[in-house]
DSSP file (Angstrom, degrees, kcal/mol; ACC not computed):
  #  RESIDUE AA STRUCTURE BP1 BP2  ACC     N-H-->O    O-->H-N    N-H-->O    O-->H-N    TCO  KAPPA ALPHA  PHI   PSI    X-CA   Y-CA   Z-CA
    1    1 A X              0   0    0      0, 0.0    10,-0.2     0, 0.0     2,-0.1   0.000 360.0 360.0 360.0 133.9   36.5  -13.6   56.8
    2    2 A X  E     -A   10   0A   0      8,-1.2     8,-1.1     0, 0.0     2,-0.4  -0.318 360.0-135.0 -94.6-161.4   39.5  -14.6   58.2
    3    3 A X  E     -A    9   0A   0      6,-0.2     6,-0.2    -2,-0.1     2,-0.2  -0.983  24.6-146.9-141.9 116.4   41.1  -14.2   61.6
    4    4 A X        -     0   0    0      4,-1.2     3,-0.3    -2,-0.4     6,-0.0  -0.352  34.0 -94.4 -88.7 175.4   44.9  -13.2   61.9
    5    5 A X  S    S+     0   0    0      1,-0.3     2,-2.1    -2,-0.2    -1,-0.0   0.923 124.5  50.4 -59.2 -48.5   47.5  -14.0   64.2
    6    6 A X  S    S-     0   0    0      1,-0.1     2,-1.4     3,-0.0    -1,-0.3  -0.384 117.4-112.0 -75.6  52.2   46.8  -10.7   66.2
    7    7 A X  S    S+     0   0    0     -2,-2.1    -2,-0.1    -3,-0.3     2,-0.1   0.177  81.2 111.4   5.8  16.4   43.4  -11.6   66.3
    8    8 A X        -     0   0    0     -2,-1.4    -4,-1.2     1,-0.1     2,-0.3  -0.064  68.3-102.0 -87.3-165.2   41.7   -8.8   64.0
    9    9 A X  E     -A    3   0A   0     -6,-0.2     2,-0.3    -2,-0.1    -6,-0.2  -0.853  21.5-143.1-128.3 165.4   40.3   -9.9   60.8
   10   10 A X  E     -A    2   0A   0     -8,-1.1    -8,-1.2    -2,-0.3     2,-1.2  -0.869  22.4-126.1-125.0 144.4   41.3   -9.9   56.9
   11   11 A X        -     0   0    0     -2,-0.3     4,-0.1   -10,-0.2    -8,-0.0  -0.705  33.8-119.7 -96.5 115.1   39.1   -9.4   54.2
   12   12 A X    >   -     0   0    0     -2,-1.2     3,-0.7     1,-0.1     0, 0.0  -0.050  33.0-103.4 -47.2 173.1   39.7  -12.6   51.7
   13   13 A X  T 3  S+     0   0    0      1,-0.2    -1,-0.1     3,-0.1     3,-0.1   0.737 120.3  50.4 -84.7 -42.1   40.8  -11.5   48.0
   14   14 A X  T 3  S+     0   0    0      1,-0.2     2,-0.9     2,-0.0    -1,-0.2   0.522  91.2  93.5 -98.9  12.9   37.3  -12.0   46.1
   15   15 A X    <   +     0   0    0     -3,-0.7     2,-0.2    -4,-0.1    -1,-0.2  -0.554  60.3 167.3 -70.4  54.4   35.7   -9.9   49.0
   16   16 A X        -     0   0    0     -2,-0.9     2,-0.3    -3,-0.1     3,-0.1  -0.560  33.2-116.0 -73.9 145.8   35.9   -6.8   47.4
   17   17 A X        -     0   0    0     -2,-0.2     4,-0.1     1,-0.2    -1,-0.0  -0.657   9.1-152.3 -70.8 157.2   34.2   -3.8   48.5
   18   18 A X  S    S+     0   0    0     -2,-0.3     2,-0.2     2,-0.1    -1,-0.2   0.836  79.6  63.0 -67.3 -63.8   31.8   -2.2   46.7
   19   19 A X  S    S-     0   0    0      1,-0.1     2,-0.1    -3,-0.1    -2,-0.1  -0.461  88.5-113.1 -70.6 127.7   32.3    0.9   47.8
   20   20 A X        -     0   0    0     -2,-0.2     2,-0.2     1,-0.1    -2,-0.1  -0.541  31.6-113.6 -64.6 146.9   35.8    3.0   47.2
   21   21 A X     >  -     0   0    0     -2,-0.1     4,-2.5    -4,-0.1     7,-0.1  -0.579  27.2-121.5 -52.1 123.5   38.0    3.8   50.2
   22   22 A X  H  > S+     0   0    0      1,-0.2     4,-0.6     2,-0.2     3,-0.1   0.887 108.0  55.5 -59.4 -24.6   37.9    7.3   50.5
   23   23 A X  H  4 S+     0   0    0      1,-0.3     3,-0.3     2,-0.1    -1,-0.2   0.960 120.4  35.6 -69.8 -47.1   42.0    7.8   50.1
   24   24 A X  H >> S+     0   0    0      1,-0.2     3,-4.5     2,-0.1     4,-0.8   0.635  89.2 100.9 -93.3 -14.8   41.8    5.9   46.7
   25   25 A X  H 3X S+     0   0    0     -4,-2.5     4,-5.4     1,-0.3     5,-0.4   0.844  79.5  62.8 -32.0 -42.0   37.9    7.3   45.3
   26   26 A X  H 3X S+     0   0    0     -4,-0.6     4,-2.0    -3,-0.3    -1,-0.3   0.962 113.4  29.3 -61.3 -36.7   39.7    9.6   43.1
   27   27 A X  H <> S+     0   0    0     -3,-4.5     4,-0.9     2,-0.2    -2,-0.2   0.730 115.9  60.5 -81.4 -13.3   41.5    6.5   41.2
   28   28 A X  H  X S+     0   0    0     -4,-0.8     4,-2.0     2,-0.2    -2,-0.2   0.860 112.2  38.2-108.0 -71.2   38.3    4.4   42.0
   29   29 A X  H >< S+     0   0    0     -4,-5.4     3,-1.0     1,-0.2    -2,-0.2   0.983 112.5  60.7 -59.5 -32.7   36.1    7.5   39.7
   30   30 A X  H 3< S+     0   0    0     -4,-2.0     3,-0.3    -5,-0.4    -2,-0.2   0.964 108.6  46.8 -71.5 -34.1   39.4    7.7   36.9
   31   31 A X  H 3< S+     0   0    0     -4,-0.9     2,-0.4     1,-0.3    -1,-0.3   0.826 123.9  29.0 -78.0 -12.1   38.7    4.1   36.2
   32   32 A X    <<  +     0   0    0     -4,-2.0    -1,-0.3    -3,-1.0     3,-0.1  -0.886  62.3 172.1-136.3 104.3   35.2    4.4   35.9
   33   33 A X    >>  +     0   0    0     -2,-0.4     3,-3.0    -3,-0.3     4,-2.6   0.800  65.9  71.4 -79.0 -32.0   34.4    7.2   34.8
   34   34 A X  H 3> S+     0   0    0      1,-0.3     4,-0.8     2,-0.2    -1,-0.2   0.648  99.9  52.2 -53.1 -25.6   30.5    6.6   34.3
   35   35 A X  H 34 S+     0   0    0      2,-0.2    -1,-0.3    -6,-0.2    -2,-0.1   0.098 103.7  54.0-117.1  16.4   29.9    6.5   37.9
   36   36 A X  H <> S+     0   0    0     -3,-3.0     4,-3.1    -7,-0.1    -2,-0.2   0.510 111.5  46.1 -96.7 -36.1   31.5    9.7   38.5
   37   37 A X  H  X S+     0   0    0     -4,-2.6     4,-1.6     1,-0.2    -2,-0.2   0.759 114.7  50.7 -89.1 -33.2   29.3   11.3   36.0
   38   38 A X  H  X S+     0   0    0     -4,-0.8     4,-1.8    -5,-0.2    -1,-0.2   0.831 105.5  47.0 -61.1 -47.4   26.7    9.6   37.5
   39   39 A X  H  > S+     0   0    0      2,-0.3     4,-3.8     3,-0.2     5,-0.3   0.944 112.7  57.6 -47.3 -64.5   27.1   10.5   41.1
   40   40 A X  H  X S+     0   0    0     -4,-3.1     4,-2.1     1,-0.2    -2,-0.2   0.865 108.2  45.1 -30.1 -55.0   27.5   14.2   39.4
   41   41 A X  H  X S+     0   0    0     -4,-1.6     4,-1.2     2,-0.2     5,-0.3   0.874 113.2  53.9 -70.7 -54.0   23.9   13.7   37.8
   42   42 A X  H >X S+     0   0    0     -4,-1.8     3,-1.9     2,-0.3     4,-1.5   0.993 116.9  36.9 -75.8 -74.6   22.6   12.3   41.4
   43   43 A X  H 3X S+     0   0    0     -4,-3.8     4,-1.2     1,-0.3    -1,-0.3   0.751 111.7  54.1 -72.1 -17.0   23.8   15.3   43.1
   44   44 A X  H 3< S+     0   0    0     -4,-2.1     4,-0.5    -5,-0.3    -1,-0.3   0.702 113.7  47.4 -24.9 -49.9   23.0   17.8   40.4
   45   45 A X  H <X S+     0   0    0     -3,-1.9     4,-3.8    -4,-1.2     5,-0.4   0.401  96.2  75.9-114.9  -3.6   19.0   16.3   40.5
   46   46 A X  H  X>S+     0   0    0     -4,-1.5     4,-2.9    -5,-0.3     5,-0.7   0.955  94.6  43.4 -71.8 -71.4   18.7   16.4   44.4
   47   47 A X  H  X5S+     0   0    0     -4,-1.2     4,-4.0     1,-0.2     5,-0.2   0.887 113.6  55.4 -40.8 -47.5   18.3   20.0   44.9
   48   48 A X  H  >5S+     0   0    0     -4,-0.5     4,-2.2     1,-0.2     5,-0.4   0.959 108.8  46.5 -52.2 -75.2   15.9   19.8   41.9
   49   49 A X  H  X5S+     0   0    0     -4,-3.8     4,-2.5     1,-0.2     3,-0.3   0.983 113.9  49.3 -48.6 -45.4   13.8   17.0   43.7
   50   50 A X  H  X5S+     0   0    0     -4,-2.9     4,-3.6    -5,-0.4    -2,-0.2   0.978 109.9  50.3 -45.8 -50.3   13.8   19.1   47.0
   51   51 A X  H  X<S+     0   0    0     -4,-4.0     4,-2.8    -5,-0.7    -1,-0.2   0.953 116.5  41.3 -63.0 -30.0   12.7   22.2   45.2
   52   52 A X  H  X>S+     0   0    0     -4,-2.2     4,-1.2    -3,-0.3     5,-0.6   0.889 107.6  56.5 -85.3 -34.1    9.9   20.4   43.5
   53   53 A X  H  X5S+     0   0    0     -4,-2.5     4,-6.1    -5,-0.4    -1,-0.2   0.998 112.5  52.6 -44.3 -63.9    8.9   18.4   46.6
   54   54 A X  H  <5S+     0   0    0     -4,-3.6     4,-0.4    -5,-0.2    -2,-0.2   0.848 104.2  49.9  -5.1 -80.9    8.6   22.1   48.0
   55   55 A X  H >X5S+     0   0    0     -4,-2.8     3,-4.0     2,-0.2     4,-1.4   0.986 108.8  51.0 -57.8 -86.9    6.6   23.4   45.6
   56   56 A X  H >X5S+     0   0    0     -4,-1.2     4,-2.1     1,-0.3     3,-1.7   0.878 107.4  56.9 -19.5 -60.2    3.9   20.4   45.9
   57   57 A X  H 3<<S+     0   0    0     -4,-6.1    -1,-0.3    -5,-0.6     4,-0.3   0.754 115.8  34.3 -64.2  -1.6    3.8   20.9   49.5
   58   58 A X  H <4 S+     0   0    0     -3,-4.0    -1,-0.2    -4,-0.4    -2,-0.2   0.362 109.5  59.4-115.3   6.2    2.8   24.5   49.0
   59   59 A X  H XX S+     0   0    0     -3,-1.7     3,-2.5    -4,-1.4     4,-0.7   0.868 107.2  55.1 -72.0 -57.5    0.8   24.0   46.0
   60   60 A X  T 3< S+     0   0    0     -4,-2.1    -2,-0.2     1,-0.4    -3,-0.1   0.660 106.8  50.2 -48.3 -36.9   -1.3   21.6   48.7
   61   61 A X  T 34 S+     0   0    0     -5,-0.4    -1,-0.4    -4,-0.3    -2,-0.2   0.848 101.4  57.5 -73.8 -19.7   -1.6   24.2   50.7
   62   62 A X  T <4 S+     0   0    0     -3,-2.5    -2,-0.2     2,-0.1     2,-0.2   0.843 104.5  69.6 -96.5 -53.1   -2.9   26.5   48.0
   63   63 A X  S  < S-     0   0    0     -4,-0.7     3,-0.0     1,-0.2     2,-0.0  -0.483  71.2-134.1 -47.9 121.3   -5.9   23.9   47.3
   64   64 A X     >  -     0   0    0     -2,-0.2     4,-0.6     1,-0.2    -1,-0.2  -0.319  14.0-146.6 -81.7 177.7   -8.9   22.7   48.8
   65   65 A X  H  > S+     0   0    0      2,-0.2     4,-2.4     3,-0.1    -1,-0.2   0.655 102.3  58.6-111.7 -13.2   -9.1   18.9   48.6
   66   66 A X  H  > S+     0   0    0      2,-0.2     4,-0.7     1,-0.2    -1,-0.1   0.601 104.5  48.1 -68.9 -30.5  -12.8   19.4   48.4
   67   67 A X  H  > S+     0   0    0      2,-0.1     4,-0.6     3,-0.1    -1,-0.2   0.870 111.4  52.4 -23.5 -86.5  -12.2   21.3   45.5
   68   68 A X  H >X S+     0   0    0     -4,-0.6     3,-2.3     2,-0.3     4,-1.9   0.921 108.8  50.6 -14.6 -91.5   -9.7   18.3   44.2
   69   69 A X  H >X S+     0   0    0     -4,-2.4     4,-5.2     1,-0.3     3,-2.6   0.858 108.2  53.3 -39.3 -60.5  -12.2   16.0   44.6
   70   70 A X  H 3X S+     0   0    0     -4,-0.7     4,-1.3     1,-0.3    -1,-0.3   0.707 107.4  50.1 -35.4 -43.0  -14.7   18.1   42.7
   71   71 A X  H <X S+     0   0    0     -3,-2.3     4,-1.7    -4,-0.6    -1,-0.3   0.532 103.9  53.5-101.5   8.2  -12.9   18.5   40.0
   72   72 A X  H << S+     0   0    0     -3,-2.6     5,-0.4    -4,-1.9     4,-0.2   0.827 110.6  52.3 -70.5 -38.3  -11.8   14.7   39.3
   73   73 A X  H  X S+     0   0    0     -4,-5.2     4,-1.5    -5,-0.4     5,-0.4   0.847 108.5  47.9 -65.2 -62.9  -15.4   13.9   39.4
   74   74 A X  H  X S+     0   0    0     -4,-1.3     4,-2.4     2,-0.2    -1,-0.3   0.772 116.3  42.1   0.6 -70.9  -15.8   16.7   36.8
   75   75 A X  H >X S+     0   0    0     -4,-1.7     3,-3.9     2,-0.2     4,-0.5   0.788 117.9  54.2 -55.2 -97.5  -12.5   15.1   34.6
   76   76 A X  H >> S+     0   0    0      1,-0.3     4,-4.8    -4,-0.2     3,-2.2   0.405 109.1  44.3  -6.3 -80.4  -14.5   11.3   35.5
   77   77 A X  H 3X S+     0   0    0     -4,-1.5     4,-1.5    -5,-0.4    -1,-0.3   0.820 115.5  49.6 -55.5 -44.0  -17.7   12.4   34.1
   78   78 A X  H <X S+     0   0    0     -3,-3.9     4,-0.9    -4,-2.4    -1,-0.3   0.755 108.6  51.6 -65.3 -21.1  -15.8   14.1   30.7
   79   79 A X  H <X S+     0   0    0     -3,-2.2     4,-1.3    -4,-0.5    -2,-0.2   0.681 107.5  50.6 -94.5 -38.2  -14.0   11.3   30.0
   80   80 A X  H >X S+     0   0    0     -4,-4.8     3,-3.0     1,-0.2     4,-0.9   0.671 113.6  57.2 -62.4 -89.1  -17.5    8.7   30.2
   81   81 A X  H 3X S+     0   0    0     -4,-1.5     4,-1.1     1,-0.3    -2,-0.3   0.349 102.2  44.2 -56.5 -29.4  -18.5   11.1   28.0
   82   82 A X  H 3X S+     0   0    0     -4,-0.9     4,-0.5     1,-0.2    -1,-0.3   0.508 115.0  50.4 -86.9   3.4  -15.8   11.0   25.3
   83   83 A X  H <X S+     0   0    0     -3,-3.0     4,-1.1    -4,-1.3    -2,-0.2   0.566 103.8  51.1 -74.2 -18.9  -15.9    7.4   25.2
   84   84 A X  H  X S+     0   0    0     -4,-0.9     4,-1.4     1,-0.2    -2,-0.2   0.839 116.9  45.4 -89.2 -18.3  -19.2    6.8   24.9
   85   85 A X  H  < S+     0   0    0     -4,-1.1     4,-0.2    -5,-0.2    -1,-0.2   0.738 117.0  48.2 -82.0 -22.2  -18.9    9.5   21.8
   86   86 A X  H  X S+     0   0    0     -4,-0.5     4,-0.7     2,-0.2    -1,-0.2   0.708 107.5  47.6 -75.0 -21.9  -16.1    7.9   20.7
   87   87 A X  H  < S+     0   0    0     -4,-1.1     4,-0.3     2,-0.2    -2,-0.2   0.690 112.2  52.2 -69.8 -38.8  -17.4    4.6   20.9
   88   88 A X  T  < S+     0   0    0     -4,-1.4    -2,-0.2     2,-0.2    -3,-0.2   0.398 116.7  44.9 -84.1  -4.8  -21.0    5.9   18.7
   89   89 A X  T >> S+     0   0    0     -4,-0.2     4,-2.4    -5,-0.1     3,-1.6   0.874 108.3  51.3 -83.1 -37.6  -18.5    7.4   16.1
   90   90 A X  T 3< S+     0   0    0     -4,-0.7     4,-0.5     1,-0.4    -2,-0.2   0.833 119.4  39.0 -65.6 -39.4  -16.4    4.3   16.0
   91   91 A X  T 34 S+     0   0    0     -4,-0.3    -1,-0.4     1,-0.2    -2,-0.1  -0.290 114.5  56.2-126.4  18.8  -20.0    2.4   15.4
   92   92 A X  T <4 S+     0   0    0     -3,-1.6     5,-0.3     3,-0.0     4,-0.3   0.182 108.6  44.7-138.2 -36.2  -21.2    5.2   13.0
   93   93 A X  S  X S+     0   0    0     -4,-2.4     4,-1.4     1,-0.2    -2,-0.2   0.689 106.0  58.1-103.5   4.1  -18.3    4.9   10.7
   94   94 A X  H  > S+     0   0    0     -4,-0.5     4,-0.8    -5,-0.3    -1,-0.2   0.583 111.7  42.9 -90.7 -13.7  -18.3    1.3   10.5
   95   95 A X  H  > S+     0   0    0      2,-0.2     4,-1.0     3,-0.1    -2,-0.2   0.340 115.5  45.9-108.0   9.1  -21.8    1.3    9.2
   96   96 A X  H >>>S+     0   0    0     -4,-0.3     4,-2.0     2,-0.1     5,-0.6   0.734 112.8  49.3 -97.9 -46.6  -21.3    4.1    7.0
   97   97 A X  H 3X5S+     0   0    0     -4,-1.4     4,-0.5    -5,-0.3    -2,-0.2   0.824 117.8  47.6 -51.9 -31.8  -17.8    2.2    5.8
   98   98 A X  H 3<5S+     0   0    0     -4,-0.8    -1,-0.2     2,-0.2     5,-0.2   0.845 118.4  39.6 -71.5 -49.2  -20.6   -1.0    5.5
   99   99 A X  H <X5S+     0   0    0     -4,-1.0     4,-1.6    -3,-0.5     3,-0.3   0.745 109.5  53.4 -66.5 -21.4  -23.1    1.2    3.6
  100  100 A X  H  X5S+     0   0    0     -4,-2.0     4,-0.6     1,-0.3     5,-0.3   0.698 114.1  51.6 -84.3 -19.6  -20.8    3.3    1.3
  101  101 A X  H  <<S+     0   0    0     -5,-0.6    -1,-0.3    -4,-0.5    -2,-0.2   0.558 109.3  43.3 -94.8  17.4  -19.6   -0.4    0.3
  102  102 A X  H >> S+     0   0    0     -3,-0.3     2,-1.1     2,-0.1     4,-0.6   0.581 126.0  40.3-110.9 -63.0  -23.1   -2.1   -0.5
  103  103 A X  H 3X S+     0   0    0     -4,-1.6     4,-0.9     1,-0.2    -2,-0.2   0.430  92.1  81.5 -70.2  16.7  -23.9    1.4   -2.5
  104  104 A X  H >X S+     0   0    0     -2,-1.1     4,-2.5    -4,-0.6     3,-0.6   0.898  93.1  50.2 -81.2 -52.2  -20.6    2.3   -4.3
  105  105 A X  H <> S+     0   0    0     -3,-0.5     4,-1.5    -5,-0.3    -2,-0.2   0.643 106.2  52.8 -54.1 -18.3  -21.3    0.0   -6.9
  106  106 A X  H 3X S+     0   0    0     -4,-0.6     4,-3.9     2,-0.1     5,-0.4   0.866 111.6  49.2 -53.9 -54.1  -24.6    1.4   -7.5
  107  107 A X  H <X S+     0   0    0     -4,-0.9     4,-2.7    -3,-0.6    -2,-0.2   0.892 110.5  46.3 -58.0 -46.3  -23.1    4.8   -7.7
  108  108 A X  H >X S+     0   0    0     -4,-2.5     3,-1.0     1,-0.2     4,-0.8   0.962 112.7  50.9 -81.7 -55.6  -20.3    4.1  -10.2
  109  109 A X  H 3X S+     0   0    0     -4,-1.5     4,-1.7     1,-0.3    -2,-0.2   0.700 117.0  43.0 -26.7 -51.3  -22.8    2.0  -12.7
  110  110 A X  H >X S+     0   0    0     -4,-3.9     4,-3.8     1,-0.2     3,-1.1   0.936 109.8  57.0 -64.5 -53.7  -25.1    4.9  -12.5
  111  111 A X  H <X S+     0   0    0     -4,-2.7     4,-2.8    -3,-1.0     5,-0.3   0.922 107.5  50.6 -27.6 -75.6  -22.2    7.4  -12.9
  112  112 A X  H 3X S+     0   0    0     -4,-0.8     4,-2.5     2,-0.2    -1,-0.3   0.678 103.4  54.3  51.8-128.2  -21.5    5.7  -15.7
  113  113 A X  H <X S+     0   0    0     -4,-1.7     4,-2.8    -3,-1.1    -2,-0.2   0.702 106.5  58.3  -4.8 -75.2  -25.0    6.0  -16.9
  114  114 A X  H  < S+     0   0    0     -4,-3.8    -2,-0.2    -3,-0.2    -3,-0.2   0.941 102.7  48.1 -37.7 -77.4  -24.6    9.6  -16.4
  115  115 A X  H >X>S+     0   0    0     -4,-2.8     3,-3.5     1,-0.2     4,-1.2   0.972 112.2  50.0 -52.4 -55.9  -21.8   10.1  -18.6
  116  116 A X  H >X5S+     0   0    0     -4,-2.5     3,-2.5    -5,-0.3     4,-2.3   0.857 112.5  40.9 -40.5 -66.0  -23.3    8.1  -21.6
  117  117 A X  H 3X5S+     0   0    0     -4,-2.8     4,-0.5     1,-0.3    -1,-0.3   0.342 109.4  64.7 -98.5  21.0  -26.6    9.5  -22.0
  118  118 A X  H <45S+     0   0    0     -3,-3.5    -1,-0.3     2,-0.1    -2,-0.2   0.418 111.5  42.6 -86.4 -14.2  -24.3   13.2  -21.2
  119  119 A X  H <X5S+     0   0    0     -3,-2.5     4,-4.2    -4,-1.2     5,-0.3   0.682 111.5  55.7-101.5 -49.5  -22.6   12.1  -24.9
  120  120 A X  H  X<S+     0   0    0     -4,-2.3     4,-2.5    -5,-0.5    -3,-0.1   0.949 110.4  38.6 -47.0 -77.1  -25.8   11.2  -26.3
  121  121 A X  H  X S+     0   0    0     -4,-0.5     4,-1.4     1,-0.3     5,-0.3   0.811 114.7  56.8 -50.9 -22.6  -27.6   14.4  -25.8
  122  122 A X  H  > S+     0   0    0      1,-0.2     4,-1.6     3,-0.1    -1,-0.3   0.880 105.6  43.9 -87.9 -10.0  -24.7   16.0  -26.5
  123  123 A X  H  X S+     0   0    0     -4,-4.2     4,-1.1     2,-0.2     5,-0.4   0.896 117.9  52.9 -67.9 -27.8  -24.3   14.2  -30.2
  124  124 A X  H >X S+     0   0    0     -4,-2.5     3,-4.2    -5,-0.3     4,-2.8   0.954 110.2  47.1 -80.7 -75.6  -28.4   15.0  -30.6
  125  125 A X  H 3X S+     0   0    0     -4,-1.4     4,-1.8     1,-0.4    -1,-0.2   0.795 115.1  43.0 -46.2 -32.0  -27.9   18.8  -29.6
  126  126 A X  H 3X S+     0   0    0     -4,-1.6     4,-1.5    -5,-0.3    -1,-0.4   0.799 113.9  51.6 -91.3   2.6  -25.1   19.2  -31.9
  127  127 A X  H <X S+     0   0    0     -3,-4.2     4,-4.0    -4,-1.1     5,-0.3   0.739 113.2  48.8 -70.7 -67.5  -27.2   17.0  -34.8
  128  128 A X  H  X S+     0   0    0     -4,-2.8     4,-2.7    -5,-0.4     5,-0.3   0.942 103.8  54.3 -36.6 -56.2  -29.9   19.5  -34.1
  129  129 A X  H >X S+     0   0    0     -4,-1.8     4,-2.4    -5,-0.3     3,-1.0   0.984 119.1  44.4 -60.9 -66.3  -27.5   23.0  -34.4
  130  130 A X  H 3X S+     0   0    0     -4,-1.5     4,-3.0     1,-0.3    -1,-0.2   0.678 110.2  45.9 -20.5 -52.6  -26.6   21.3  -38.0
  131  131 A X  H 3X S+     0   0    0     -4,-4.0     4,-1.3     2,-0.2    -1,-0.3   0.834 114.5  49.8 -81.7 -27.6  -29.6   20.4  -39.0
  132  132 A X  H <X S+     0   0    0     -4,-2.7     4,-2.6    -3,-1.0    -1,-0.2   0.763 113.8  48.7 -59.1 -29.4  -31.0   24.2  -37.8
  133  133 A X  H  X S+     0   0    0     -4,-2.4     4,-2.5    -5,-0.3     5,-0.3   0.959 113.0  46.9 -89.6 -44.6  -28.1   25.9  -39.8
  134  134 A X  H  X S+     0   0    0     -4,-3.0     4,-1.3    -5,-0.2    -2,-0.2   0.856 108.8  51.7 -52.4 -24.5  -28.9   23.6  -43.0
  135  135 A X  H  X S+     0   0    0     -4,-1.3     4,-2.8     2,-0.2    -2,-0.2   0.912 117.5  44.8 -88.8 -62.3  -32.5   24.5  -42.6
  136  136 A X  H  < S+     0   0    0     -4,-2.6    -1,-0.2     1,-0.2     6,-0.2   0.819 108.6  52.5  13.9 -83.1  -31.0   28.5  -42.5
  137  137 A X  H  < S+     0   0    0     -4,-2.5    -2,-0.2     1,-0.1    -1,-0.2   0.607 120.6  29.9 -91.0 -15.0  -29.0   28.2  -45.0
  138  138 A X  H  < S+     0   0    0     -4,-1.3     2,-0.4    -5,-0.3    -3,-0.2   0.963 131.0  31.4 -56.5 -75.2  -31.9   26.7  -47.5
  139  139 A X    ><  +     0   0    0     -4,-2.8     3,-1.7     1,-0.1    -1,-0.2  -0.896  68.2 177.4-106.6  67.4  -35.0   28.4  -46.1
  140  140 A X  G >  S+     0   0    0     -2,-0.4     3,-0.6     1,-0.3    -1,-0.1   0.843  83.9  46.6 -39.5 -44.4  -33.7   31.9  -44.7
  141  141 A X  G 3  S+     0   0    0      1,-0.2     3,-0.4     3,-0.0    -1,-0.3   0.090  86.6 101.5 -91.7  35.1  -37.5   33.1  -43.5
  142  142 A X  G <  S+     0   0    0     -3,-1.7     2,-0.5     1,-0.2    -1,-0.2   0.856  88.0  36.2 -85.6  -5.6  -38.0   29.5  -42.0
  143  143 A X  S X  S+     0   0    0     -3,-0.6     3,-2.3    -4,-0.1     5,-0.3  -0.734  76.6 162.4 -98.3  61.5  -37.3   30.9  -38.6
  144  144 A X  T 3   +     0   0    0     -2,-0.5    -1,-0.1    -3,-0.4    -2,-0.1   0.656  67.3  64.5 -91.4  14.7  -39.2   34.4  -39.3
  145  145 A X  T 3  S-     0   0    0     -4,-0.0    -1,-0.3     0, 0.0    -4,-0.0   0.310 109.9-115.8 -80.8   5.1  -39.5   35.2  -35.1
  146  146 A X  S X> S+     0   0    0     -3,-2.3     3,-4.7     1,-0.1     4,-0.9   0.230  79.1 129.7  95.6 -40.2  -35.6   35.5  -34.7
  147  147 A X  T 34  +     0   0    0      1,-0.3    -1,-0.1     2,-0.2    -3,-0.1   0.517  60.4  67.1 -78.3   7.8  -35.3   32.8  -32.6
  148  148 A X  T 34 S+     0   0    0     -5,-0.3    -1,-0.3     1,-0.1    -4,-0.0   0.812  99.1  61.6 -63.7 -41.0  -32.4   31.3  -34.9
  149  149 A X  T <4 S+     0   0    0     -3,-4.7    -2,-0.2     3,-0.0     3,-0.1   0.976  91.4  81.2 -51.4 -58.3  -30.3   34.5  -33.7
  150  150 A X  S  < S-     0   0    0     -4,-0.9    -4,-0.0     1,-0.1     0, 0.0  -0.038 106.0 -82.0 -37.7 145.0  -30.5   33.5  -30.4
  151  151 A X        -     0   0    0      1,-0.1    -1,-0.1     2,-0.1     3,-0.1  -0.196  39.9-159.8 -37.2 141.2  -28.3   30.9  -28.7
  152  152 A X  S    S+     0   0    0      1,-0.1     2,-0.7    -3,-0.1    -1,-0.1   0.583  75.3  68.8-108.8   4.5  -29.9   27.6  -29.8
  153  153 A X        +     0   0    0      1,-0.1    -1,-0.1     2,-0.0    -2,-0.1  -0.899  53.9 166.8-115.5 110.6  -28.3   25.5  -26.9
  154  154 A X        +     0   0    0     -2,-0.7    -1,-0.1    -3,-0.1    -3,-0.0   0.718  32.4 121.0-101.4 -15.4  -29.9   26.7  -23.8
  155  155 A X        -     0   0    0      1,-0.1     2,-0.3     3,-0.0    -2,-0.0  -0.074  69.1-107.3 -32.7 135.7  -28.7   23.8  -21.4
  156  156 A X        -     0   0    0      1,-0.1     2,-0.2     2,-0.0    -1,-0.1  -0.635  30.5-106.0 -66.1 131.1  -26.7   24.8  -18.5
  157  157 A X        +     0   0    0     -2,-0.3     3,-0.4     1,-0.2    -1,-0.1  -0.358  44.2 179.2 -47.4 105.9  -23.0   24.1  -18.5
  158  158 A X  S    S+     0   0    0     -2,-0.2    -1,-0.2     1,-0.2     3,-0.1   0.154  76.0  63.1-115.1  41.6  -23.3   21.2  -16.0
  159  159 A X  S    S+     0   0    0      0, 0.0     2,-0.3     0, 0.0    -1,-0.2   0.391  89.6  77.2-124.4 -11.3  -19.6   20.5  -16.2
  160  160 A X              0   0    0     -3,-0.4    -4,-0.0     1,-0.2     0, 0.0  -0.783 360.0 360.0 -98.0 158.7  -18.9   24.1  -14.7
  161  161 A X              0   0    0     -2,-0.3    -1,-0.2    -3,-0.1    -3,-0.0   0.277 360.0 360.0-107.5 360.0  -19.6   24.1  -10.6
């Protein structure tokens, strides 16, 4: 600061305040507007903290703390317990992800497997219906119980669920 003739003091030129002067505030917010709108928002959210402050303190009354306590330990004790179940799933589906991957390749060979000898039998069973209709159509009485009438494919559909 300096010190004028009259002995009060002057505030140097890169001493600004921070703060607007009230006379000028109005020109102070039109040049910044963001920190009028801001101020707005501060005093806008004050009642709002007050009211909620409120509320806690008569919530607090509302409560035992004995209560409180009881039921953290309650939360405490649910929460070991869904980590430690989360921890045996975590560790149960990394040894099934370990097992499905030693046994897939079993599974598709077999699959496979499956299908062929599902083509096979089915080329025999239709080999079969032929050779039963030539056999028919030669030898009418060679079937003389009927059982030609009858379906001759008795297999279950295993393609229908």
């Amino acid at each position: 600061m300096m010190k004028t003739k009259d002995g009060g003091s002057k505030i140097k030129r890169w001493q600004v305040s921070k703060k607007p002067k009230a006379e000028n505030s109005h020109q102070y917010f039109h040049l910044h507007p963001h920190l009028h709108h801001r101020r707005k928002q501060e005093m806008e959210e004050e009642p709002i903290r007050e009211a909620s402050k409120e509320v806690c303190r008569e919530f607090e009354t509302l409560i035992d703390e004995r209560d409180l306590d009881s039921l953290k330990q309650v939360q405490l004790l649910i929460l070991g317990r869904l980590q430690d179940s989360n921890a045996v799933l975590s560790h149960f589906n990394e040894f099934s992800e370990n097992c499905f991957a030693e046994v897939s390749a079993d599974f598709s060979r077999n699959t496979r497997l499956l299908k062929s000898m599902k083509s096979d039998l089915d080329y025999v069973f239709q080999k079969l219906r032929s050779m039963k209709a030539k056999i028919l159509a030669t030898y009418p009485d060679a079937f003389p119980d009927g059982s030609a009438k009858e379906v001759l494919d008795r297999r279950p559909d295993l393609e229908m669920p």
